[in-house]
C-alpha positions as CSV (number, residue, x, y, z in Angstrom):
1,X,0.0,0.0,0.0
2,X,2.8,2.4,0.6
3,X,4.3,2.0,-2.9
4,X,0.9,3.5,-4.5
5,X,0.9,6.2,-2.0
6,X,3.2,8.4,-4.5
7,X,1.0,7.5,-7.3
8,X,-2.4,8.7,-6.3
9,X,-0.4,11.6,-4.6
10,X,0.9,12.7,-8.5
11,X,-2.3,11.2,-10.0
12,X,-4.4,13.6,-7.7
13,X,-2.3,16.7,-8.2
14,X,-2.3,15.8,-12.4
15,X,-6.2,15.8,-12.1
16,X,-6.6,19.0,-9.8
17,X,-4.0,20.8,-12.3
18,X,-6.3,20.3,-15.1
19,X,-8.3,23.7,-16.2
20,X,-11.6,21.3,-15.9
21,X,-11.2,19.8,-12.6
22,X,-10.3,23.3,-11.2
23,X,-13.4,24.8,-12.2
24,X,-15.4,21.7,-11.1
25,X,-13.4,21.3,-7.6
26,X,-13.6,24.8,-6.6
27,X,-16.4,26.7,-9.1
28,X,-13.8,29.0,-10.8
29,X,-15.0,28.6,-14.6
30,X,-18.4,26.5,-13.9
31,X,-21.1,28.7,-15.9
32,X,-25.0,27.8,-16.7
33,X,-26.9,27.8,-19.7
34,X,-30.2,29.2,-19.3
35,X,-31.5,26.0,-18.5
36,X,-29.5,25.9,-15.5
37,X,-27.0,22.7,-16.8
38,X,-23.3,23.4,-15.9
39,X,-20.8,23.8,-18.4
40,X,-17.2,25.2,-18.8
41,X,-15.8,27.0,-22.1
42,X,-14.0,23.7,-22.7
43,X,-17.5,22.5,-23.4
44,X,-17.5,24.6,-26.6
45,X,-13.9,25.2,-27.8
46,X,-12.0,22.7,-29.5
47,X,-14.6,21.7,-32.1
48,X,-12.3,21.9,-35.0
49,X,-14.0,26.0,-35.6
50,X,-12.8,29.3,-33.9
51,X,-14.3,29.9,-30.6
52,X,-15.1,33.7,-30.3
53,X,-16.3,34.0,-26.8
54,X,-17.8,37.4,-26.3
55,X,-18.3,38.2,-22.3
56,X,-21.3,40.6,-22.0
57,X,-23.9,42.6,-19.9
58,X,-27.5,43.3,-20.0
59,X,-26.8,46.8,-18.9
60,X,-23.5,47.3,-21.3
61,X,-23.8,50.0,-23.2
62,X,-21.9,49.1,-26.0
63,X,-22.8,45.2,-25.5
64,X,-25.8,46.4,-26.7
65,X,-24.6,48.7,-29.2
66,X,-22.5,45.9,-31.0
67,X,-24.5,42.5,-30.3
68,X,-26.2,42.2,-33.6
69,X,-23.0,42.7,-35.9
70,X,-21.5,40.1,-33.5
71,X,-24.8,37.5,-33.9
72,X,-24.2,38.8,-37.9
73,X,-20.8,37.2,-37.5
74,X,-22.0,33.8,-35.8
75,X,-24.7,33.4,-38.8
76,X,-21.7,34.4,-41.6
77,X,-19.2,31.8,-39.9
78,X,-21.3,29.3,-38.2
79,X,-21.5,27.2,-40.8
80,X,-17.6,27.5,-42.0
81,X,-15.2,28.1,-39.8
82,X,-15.9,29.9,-36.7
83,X,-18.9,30.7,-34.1
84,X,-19.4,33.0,-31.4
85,X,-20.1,31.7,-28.0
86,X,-22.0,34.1,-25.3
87,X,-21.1,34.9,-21.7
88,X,-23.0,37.0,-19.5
89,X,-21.6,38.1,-15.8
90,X,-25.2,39.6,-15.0
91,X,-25.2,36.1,-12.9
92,X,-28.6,34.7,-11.3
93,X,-29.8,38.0,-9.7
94,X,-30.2,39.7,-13.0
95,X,-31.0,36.5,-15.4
96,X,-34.1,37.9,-16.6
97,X,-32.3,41.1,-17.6
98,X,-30.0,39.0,-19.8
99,X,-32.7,37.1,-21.2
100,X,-34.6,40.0,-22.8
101,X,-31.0,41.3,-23.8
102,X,-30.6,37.6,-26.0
103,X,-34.5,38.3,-27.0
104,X,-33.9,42.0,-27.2
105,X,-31.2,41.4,-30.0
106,X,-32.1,38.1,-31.4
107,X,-28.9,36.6,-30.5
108,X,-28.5,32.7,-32.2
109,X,-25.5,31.9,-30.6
110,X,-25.6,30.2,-27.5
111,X,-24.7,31.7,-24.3
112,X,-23.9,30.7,-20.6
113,X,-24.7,33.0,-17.7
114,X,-22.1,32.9,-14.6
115,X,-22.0,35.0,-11.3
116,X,-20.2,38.4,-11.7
117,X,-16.8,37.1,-9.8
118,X,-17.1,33.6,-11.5
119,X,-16.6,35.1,-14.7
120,X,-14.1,38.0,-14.0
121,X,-12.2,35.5,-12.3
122,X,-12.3,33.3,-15.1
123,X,-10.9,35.9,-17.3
124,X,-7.9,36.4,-15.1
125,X,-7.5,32.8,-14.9
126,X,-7.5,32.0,-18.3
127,X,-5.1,35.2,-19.6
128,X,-3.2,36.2,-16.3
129,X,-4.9,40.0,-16.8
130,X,-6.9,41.6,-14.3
131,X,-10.7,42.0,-15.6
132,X,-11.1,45.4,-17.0
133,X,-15.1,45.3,-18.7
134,X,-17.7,44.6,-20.7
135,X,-17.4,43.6,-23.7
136,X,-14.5,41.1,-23.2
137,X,-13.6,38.8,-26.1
138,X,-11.5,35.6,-26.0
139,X,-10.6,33.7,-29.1
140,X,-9.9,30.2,-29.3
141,X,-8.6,28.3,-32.4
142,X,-9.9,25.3,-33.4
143,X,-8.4,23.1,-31.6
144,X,-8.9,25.1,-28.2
145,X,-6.1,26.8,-27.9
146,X,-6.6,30.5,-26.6
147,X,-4.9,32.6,-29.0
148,X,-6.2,36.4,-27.9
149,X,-8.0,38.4,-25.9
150,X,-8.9,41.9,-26.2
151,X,-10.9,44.2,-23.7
152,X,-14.0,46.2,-25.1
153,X,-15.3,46.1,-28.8
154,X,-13.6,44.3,-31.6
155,X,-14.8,45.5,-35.3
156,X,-16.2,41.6,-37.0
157,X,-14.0,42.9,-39.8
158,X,-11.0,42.3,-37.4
159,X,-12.0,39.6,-35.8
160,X,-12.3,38.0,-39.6
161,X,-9.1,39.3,-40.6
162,X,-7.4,38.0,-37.3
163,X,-9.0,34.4,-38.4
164,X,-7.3,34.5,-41.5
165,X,-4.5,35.3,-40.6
166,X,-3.9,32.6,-38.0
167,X,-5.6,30.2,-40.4
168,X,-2.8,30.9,-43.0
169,X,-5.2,31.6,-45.8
């Protein structure tokens, strides 16, 4: 018994090292669809598109401003070679604010909803940066690799042009 001692020791700190089983062990990263099911953003990167994960609020001024060019995008690329992917900080206290912002605009990509401090502290997690504001965009490549991510609005047009040039094309 002593000689598997070291093994589940190194086979326990592999598993709590792993993005995933940090946000299930200690909640950083769990978010909710508006169904209430649990999900990370490993859930929807690495899918073989770009992931452009666009971090919102109801009462965001230019999340407002900008969500239909962005839902424009998702249509355009959803089919090809990239999708945008929703995630609102509003949390549970001001769910039904997001949900006429996603009515609101007729958003078509999906979108999770996570407490304020779940998802800023997700954002720091993920790029070492303090959180800054709404709009926040992170983009993933196709294989789920987090490539960049840029604080306030991004132009589609740049987020396109970005895509191709990491694509190579």
């Amino acid at each position: 018994m002593k000689h598997t001692t070291p093994l589940r020791i190194l086979a326990l700190a592999a598993f709590w090292l792993t993005g995933t089983a940090i946000a299930a062990i200690s909640g950083m990263g769990l978010l909710q669809d508006f169904d209430g099911n649990l999900h990370t953003l490993n859930d929807y990167t690495g899918k073989g598109k770009w992931t452009v994960v666009m971090i919102w609020a109801s009462d965001c001024h230019v999340c407002n401003a900008e969500a239909e060019n962005y839902d424009a995008f998702h249509r355009a690329h959803k089919d090809k070679d990239a999708v945008i992917l929703g995630v609102t900080l509003d949390g549970s206290e001001k769910k039904p604010e997001a949900e006429k912002f996603i009515q609101r605009h007729k958003v078509s990509f999906d979108n999770l909803i996570g407490e304020p401090q779940t998802v800023m502290g997700l954002y720091t997690q993920l790029t070492g940066q303090p959180w800054v504001g709404t709009p926040t965009f992170l983009v993933y490549s196709p294989s789920g690799e987090l490539r960049a991510a840029q604080v306030g609005a991004v132009p589609v047009k740049l987020i396109e042009s970005f895509i191709e040039k990491e694509s190579g094309k």
